[in-house]
GUPA-741695 format. One record per residue (C-alpha): residue number from 0; residue in one letter; x, y, z. Coordinates in steps of 0.25 Angstrom, whole numbers, plus 5000, padded with zeros to 4 digits. Layout:
GUPA-741695
SITE   nr  rest    px    py    pz
SITE  NUM     a     X     Y     Z
...
//
This chain:
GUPA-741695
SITE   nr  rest    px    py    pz
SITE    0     x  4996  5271  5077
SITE    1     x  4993  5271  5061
SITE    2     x  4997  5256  5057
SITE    3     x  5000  5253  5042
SITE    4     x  5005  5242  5033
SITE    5     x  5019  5240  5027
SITE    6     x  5022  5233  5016
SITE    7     x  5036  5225  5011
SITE    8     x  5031  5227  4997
SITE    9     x  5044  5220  4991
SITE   10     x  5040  5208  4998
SITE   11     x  5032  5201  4987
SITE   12     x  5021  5211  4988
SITE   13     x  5012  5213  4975
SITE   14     x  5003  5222  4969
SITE   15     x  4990  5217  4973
SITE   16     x  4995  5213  4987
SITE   17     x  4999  5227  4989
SITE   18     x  4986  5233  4984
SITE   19     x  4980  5222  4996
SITE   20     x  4989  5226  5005
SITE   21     x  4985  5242  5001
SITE   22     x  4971  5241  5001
SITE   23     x  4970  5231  5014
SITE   24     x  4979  5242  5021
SITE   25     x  4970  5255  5018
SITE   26     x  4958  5248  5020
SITE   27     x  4962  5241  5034
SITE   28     x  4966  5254  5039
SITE   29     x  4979  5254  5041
SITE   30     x  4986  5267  5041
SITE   31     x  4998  5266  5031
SITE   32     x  5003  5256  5020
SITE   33     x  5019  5256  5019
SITE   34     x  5028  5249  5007
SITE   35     x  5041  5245  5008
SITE   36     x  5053  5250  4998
SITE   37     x  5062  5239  4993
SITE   38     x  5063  5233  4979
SITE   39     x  5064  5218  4983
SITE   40     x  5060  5208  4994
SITE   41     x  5069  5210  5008
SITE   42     x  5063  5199  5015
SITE   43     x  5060  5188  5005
SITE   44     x  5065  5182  4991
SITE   45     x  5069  5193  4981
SITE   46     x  5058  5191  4969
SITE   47     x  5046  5195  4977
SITE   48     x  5038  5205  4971
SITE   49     x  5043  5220  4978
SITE   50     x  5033  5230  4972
SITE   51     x  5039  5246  4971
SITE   52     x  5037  5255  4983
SITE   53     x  5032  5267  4977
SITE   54     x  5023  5261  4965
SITE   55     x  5016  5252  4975
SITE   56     x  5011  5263  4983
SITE   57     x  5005  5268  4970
SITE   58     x  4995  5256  4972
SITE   59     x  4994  5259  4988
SITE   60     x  4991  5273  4985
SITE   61     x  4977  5268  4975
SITE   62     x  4973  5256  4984
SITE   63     x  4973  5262  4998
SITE   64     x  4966  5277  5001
SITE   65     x  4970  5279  5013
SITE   66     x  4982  5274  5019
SITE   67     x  4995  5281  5020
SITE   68     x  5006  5273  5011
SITE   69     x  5021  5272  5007
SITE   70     x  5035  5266  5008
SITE   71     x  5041  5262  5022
SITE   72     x  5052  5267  5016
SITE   73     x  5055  5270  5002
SITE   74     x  5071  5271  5000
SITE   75     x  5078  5282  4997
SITE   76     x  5088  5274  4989
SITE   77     x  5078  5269  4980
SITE   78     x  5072  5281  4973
SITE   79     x  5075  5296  4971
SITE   80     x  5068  5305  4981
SITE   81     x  5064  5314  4969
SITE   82     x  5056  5300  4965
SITE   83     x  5052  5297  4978
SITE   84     x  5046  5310  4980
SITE   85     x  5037  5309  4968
SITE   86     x  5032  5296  4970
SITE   87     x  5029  5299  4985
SITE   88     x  5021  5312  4980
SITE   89     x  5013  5305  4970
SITE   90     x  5011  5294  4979
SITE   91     x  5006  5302  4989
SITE   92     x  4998  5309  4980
SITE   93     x  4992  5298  4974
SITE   94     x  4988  5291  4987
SITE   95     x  4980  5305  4992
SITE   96     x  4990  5309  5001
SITE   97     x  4994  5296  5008
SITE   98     x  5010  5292  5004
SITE   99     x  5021  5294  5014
SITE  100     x  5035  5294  5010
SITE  101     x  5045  5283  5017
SITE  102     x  5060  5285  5015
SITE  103     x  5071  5278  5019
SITE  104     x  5086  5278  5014
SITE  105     x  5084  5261  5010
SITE  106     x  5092  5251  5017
SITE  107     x  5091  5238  5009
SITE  108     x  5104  5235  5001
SITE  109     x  5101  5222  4994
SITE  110     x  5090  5229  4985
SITE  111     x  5099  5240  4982
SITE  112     x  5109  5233  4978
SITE  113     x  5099  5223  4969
SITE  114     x  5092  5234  4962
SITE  115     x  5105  5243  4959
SITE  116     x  5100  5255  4970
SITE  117     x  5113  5261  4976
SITE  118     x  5114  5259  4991
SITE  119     x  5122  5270  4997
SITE  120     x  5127  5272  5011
SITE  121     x  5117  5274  5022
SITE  122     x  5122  5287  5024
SITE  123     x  5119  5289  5010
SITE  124     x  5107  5283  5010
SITE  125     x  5103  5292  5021
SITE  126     x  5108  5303  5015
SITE  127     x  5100  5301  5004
SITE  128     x  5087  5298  5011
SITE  129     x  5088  5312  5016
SITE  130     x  5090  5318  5004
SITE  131     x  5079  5310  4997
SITE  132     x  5069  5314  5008
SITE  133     x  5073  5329  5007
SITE  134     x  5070  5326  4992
SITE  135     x  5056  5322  4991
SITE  136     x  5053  5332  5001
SITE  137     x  5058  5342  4992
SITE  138     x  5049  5334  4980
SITE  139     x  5038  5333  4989
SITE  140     x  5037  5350  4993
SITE  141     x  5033  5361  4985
SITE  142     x  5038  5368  4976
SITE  143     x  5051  5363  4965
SITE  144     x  5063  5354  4976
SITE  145     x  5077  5356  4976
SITE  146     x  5087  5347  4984
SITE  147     x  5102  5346  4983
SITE  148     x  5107  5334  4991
SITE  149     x  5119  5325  4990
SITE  150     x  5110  5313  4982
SITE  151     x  5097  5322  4977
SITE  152     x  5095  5335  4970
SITE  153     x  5082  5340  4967
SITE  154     x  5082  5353  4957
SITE  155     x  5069  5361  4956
SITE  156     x  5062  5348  4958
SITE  157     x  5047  5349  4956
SITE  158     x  5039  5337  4959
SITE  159     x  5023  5335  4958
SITE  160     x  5013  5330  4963
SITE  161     x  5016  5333  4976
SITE  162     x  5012  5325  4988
SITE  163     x  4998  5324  4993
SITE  164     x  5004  5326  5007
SITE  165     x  5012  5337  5012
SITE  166     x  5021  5335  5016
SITE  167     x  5020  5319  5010
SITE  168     x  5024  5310  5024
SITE  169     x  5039  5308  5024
SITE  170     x  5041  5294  5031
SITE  171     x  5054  5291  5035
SITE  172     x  5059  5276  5037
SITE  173     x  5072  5270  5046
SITE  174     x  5077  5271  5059
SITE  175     x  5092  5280  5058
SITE  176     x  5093  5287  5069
SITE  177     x  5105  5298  5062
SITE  178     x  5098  5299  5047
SITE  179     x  5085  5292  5044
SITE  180     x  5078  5297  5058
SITE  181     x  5085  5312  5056
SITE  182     x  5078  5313  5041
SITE  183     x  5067  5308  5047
SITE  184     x  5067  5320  5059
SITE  185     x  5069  5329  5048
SITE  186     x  5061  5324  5036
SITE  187     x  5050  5315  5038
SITE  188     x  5035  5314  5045
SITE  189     x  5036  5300  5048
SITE  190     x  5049  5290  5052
SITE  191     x  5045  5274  5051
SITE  192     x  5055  5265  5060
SITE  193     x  5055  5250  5061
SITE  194     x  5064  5240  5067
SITE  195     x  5064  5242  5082
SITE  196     x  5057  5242  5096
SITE  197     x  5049  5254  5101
SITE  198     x  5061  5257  5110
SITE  199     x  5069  5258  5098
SITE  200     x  5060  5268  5091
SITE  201     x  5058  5277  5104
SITE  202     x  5073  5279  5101
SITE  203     x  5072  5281  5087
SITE  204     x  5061  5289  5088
SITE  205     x  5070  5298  5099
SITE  206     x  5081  5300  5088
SITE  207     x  5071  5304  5078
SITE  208     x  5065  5314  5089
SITE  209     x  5081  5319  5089
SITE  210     x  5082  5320  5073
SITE  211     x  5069  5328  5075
SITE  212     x  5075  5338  5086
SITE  213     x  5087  5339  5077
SITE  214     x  5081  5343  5065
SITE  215     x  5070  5353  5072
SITE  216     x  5058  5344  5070
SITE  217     x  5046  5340  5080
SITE  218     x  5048  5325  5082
SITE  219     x  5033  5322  5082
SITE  220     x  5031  5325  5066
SITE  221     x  5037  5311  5062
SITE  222     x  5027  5301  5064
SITE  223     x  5035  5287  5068
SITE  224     x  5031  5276  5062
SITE  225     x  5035  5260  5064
SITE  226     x  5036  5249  5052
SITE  227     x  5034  5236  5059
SITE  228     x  5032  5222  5055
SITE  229     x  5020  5214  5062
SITE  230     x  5017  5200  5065
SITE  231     x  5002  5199  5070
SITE  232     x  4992  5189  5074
SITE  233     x  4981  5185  5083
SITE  234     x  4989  5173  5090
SITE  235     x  5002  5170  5088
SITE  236     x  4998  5160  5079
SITE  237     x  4995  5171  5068
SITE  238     x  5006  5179  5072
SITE  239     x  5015  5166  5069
SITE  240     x  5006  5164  5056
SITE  241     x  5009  5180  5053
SITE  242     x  5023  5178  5056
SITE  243     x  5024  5167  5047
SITE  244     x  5017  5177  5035
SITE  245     x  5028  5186  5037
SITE  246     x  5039  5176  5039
SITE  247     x  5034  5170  5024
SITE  248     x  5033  5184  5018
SITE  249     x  5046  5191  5025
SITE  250     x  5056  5178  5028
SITE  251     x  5069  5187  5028
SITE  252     x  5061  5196  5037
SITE  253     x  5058  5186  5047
SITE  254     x  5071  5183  5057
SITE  255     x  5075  5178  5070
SITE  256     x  5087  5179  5076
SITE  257     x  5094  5182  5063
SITE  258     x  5089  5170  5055
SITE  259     x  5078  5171  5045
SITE  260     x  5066  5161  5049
SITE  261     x  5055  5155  5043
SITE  262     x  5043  5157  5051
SITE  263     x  5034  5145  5042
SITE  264     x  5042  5136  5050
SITE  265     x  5037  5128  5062
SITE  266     x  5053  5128  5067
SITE  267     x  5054  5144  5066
SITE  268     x  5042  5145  5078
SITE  269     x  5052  5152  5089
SITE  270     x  5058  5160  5078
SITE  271     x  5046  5165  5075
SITE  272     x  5043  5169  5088
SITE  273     x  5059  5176  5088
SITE  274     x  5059  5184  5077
SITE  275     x  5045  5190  5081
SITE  276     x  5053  5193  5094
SITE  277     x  5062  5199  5085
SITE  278     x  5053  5206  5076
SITE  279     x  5044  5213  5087
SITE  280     x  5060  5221  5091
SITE  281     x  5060  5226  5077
SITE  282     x  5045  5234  5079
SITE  283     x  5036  5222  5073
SITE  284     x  5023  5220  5079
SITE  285     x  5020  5205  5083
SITE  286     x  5009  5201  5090
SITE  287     x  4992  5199  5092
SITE  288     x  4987  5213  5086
SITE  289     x  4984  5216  5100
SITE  290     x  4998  5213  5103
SITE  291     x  5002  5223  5090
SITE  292     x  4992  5234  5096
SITE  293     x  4999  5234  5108
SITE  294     x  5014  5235  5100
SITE  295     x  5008  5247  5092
SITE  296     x  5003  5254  5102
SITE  297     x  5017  5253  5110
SITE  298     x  5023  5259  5097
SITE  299     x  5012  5270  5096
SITE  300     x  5015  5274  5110
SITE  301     x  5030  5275  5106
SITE  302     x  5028  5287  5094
SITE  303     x  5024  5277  5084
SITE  304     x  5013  5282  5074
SITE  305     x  5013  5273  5063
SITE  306     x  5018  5257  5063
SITE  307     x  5019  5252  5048
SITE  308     x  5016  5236  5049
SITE  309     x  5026  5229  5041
SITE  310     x  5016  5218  5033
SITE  311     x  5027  5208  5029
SITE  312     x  5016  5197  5026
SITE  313     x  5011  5205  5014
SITE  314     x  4999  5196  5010
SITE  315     x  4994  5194  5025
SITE  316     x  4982  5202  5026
SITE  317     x  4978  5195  5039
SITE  318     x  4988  5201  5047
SITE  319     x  4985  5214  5041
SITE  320     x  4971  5212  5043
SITE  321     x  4974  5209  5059
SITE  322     x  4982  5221  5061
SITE  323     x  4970  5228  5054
SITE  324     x  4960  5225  5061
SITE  325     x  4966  5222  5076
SITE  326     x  4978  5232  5075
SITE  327     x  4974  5241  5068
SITE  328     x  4962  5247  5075
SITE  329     x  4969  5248  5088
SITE  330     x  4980  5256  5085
SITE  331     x  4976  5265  5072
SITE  332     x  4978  5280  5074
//
């Protein structure tokens, strides 16, 4: 199993704790770091720092040398694919050939509407993550791209560098069973999930496998992949003191039955121990790091190759450092 590190980047993260985060990752030997793609805080108050996908992996790209990077997932809705494609490329080659390229058709209507972005239907917005993806896959090949879709053209296009990779990892983000995971079947190398039980992915993973059939394609080229938050500890006591990290960091993230709680609260103790009931159904990891050994290597037997650690508390290097050193040994590829 590769293990890597995700990041909420509009969650107050900043530039030197992004270069930490960066370097700690590459040299701790995880396998991956991952950025999310949203121009404002989701989980906490509005005016926290929320630094630009694409420029932050600029950075990533010169502090780290060996780890695979990118966004988990960058939305469609957000820039052209004629953009996208470029950056990727120049990313990619700028890192040595490490980038891989995560799409998704965006989902988050408050900061469209606060930044002025149109937000179209999901059939649209589907419609136009295909058509973005065939795009930069156009931009991306040899030779000058032509496309003529209902939302992008391209007219002799003719766009360099290329990637150091080829073909440059397409990732493919969300859990749709008509349209994301049929672009997926047809499009990418690697489709990232998260949200659900391992049941629940053993059924997904059997639709995608149908996609694939569909569209004439061996089921066993897309890697599966899983982004999963983590609560870790070597007692419960660190797991609670973990918890509470998160809770500080995350508060709209953390719930129980419906209600938002505060976890630095003595009161909130059995709430504490419910919503981790309820987060470990969604795919988090909770537990000793013997514990989160065992819970990975249930997902590996499953199909899943990569599992993408959701690091909500950003500055909390201990909990990193743990999963480095007593998770990470044990279930590395």
């Amino acid at each position: 199993m590769d293990l890597g590190v995700m990041i909420e980047g509009q969650e107050g993260l900043g530039w030197e704790l992004w270069r930490r985060i960066a370097r700690f990752t590459d040299d701790a030997g995880f396998e991956s770091l991952w950025r999310s793609d949203h121009f404002h805080s989701l989980m906490g108050p509005r005016d926290r720092d929320a630094l630009e996908t694409f420029i932050s992996f600029v950075v990533a790209a010169e502090e780290t040398e060996r780890v695979r990077f990118g966004p988990l997932v960058a939305s469609m809705t957000f820039r052209h694919p004629s953009l996208l494609a470029r950056m990727a490329a120049q990313l990619d080659q700028l890192s040595g050939g490490r980038f891989v390229l995560g799409v998704g058709a965006g989902w988050n209507v408050g900061e469209h509407e606060a930044f002025g972005l149109p937000f179209p239907s999901l059939r649209e917005r589907m419609d136009r993550l295909e058509e973005g993806v065939q795009v930069v896959l156009a931009l991306l090949g040899d030779g000058p791209a032509s496309f003529e879709g209902r939302h992008y053209r391209l007219y002799e296009a003719i766009s360099h560098p290329k990637p150091a990779q080829r073909p440059l990892p397409l990732l493919v983000g969300g859990r749709g069973e008509r349209r994301t995971l049929r672009i997926t079947a047809r499009y990418a190398q690697e489709w990232n999930f998260a949200g659900v039980d391992l049941d629940e992915y053993e059924r997904l993973a059997g639709v995608l496998a149908a996609h694939c059939e569909d569209v004439g394609r061996d089921a066993s080229e897309i890697r599966h992949s899983q982004m999963a938050g983590f609560v870790i500890g070597r007692d419960e006591a660190e797991q609670r003191a973990h918890f509470e990290r998160i809770a500080a960091q995350a508060p709209a993230l953390v719930r129980a039955g419906g209600r938002a709680i505060d976890a630095r609260q003595p009161q909130a103790a059995q709430s504490i121990e419910e919503t981790l009931s309820v987060l470990a159904t969604r795919g988090w990891l909770i537990g000793t790091p013997d514990a989160i050994v065992e819970q990975i290597g249930r997902c590996e037997e499953a199909g899943i190759a990569g599992m993408m650690l959701q690091h909500h508390a950003l500055a909390d290097f201990d909990s990193l450092e743990l999963i480095a050193s007593q998770v990470l040994p044990q279930v590395q590829s």
